[in-house]
C-alpha positions, 0 to 999 in steps of 0.5 A: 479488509487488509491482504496482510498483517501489521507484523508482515508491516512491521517486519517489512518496514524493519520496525518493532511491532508495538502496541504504540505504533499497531493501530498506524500499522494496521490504518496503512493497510487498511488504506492499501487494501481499499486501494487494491479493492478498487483497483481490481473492480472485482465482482466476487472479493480477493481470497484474504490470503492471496499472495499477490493481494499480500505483496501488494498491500504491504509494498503500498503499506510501507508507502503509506507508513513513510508519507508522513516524511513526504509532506507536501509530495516531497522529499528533503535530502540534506546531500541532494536537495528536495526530490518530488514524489510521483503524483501517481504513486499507486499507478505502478500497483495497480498494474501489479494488481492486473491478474486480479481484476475482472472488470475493465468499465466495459459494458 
């Protein structure tokens, strides 16, 4: 279950909602949320309305929404040439998420 909205989406990657591009909106969330899941290795599930869960479902959703341009982990850029994406692309989400974690695979 996504932590935000395909508006929340649409408002954040400044596009208009439509019903062509809402099941793309809501897969990135989707793919996001289970990031999130399981990043924060939780025994009881993060209240959907949280607000650090929404921010960081919607900062990883525009991510996945623009990946499409970033075949192949790069970026081409006509001025600058080709600009590698980081391999850890949800590593510095995950550290976000910290305050929302419970377990840390210490038995």
């Amino acid at each position: 279950m996504a932590y935000a909205t395909v508006d929340e989406l649409a408002a954040a990657l400044r596009v208009q909602l439509t019903a062509g591009n809402t099941p793309q909106l809501q897969t990135c969330l989707d793919a996001a949320a289970v990031e999130i899941d399981d990043a924060v290795d939780r025994t009881d599930p993060i209240p959907p309305d949280h607000p650090l869960a929404n921010r960081v479902n919607l900062l990883r959703g525009v991510e996945w929404w623009k990946a499409n341009d970033a075949a192949f982990g790069a970026l081409g850029f006509q001025d600058i040439g080709v600009l590698r994406l980081p391999k850890a692309t949800f590593a510095r989400h995950a550290v976000t998420l910290t305050p929302l974690r419970q377990r840390w695979g210490v038995a």
